[in-house]
N, C-alpha and C positions, 0 to 999 in steps of 0.2 A: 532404250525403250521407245524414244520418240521416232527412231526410224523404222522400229519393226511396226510400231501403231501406223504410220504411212507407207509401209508397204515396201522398203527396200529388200528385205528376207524376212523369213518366215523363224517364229522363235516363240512356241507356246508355251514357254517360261519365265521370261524375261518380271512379267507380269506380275507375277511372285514374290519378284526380291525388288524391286523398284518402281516407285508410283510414276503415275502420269506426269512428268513438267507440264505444270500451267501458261505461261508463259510461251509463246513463238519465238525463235529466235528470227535474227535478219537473215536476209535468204544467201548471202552469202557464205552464212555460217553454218547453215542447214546445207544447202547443195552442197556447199565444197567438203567439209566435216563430213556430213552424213555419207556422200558417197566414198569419201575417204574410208570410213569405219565399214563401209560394203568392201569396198577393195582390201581389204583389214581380215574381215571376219572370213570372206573366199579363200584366199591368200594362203590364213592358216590353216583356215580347214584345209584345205588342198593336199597340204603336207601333211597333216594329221593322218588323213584317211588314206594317202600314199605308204603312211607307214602299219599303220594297220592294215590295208590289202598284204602288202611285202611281206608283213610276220604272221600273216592269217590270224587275227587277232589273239596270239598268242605271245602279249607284250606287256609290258605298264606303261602308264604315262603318268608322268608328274605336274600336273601344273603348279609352277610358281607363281605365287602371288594371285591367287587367281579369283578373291573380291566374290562381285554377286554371279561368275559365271555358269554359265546354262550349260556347258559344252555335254556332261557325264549324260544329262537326259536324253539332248537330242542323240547321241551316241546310241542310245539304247534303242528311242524311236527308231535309227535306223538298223537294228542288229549289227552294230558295230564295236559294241563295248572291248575292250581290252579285259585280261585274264585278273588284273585290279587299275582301277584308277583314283589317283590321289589329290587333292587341292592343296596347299599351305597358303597360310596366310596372316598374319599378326592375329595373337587370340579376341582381339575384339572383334572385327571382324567377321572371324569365323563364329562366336558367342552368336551375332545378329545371325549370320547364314542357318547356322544348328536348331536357331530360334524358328525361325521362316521355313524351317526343311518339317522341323516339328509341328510346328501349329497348319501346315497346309497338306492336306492329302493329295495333291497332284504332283508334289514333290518327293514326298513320303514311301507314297503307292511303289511306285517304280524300285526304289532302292530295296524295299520289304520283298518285291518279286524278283528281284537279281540274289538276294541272300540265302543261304542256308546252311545249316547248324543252329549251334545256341541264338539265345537272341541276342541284339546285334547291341554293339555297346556304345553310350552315349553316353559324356556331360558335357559342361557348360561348353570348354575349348576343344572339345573330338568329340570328333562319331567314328565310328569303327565296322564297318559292313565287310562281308563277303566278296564284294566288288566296286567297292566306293570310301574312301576315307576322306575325312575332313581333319586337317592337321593344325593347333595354332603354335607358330615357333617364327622366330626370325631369324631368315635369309643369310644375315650378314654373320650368321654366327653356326658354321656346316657343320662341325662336332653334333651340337644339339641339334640341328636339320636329323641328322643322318641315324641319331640315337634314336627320336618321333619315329622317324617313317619306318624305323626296322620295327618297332612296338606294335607299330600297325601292316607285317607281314608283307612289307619290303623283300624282293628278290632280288639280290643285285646281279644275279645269274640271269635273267629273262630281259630280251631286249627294254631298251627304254627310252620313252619320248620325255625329255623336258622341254616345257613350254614356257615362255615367259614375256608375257604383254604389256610394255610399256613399266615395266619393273625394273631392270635392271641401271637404268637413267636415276634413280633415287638414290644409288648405292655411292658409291667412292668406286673411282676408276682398280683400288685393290681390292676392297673388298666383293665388287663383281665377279672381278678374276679370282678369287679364293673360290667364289661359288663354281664358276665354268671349269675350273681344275681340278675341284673335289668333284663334278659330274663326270669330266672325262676319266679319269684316277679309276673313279668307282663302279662303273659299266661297262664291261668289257662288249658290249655292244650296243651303241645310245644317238641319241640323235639327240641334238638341243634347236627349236626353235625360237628369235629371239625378233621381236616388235618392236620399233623403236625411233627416234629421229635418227636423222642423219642430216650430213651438210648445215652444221649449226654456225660454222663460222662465217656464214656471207650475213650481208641485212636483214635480209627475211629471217633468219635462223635468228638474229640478236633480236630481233621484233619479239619473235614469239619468247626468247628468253626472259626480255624483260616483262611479257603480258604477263606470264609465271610468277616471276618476282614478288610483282604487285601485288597479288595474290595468295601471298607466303608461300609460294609453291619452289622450293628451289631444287635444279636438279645438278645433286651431287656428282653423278659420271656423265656431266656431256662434254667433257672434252675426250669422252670415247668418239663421241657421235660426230667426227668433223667430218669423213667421206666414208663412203662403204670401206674403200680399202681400211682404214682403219676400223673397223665395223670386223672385216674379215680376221685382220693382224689379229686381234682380240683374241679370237675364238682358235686359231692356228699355235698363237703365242703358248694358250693354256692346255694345251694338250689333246687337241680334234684335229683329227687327222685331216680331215677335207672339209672346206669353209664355202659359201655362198652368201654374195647380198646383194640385194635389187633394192629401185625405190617402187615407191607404189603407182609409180606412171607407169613404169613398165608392169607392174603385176597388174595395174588396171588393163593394160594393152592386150595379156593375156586370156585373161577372162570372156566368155562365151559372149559373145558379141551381139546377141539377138537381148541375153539378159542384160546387158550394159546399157540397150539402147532402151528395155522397156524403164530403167530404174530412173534415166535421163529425160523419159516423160514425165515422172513424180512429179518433180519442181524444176520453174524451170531456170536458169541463170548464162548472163549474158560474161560473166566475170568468167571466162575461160581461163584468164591469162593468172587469178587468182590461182584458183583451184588447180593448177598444174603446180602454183608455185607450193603449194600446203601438201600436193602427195609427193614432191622432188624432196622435201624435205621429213618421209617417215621412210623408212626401209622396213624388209623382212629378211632376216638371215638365216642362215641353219647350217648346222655344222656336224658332221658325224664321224664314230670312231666304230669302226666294224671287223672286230676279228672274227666273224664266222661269214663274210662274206656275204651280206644278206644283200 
């Protein structure tokens, strides 16, 4: 929210699901972060709309885990929606989302103009639309994943994107791979995008481990996350036919260069040697299984 309020991208929803922090942070933690989460949010969009050009938006996408995100609107803003797209996410979570999607009509609007048929079915843990589900179930547990999203008109026949931002680092290094194995098993033609650290064993990587710690944040699969290659092994190991991982130095290096430079006007920071060291340490991977050759 604080980077789209200063101007890194553009996101007239965000607004919605999460208040203004009060609070500045130190500009270390602003620049190197905030442009981190720009190289983040490019990144996967990149691939997302990659995959919706290639299937002509005749796909699903599942997002895992996927909190207070905007992704389903802005999709829409651009005429890009998929044939359905789905959120999961612990049922509180999504209670709050279903809450906020209800009580605000710029949230609302959109999803009631993608729908048609009966009216569109909602309670406290799901909503159910013609072109948008909101699912609450836990990840670690794909039997019930895979029961939900077939209730909510699941095709496992029609390409599929699964996404998963900064999720799969919570889980246990098996119970990860239960989930990346039941996606590849279950789509016979699927793409999984996956957001995440990497390179967690040098100092920088135990720094941030322990700033987590303190914070009762512990992350159960990071001894996935030692070097991309293991990052790759991962998603190879479970059943995806072709693997890819970068860190976000490199995706930043990618990115339109005129927009890189206006976002490095924002704020500005002298701590170079920081901020290369906080995006060597996130990657993006994606891995895909395509039997119709798309």
């Amino acid at each position: 929210r604080f980077a789209v309020s200063v101007g890194y991208w553009k996101d007239p929803y965000i607004q919605y699901f999460v208040r203004q922090a009060k609070e500045r942070k130190a500009p270390e933690i602003n620049r190197g972060k905030l442009a981190c989460y720009y190289a983040r949010v490019h990144g996967v969009s990149y691939l997302i709309k990659a995959f919706l050009k290639k299937t002509e938006c005749n796909c699903q996408i599942v997002n895992l885990g996927a909190g207070m995100d905007t992704l389903f609107w802005r999709l829409k803003d651009e005429n890009l929606l998929p044939r359905k797209y789905f959120e999961v996410d612990f049922p509180m979570i999504v209670a709050r989302k279903i809450h906020n999607i209800k009580s605000k009509p710029p949230l609302s609007k959109p999803i009631m103009e993608s729908h048609s048929g009966d009216s569109l079915l909602i309670d406290s843990h799901s909503l159910d639309s013609t072109r948008y589900s909101i699912v609450g179930a836990d990840l670690r547990f794909s039997s019930d994943l895979e029961e939900k999203l077939k209730k909510h008109n699941l095709d496992i026949q029609l390409p599929t994107l699964l996404v998963a931002e900064c999720v799969l680092v919570y889980m246990t290094p098996q119970q990860s791979a239960d989930l990346l194995k039941w996606a590849a098993s279950t789509f016979p033609v699927a793409m999984f995008i996956n957001y995440e650290q990497v390179n967690m064993t040098d100092r920088f990587g135990q720094i941030m481990i322990e700033n987590l710690q303190r914070r009762q944040c512990n992350l159960a699969g990071v001894e996935v996350c030692r070097s991309l290659d293991s990052q790759r092994e991962r998603l190879l190991l479970n059943g995806w036919e072709a693997a890819h991982a970068i860190d976000m130095m490199k995706v930043y290096s990618f990115l339109p260069q005129a927009d890189v430079k206006r976002i490095e006007a924002l704020e500005f920071l002298d701590e170079k040697e920081l901020f290369e060291q906080l995006m060597q340490h996130y990657c993006i991977c994606w891995a895909s299984k395509d039997s119709s050759n798309l």
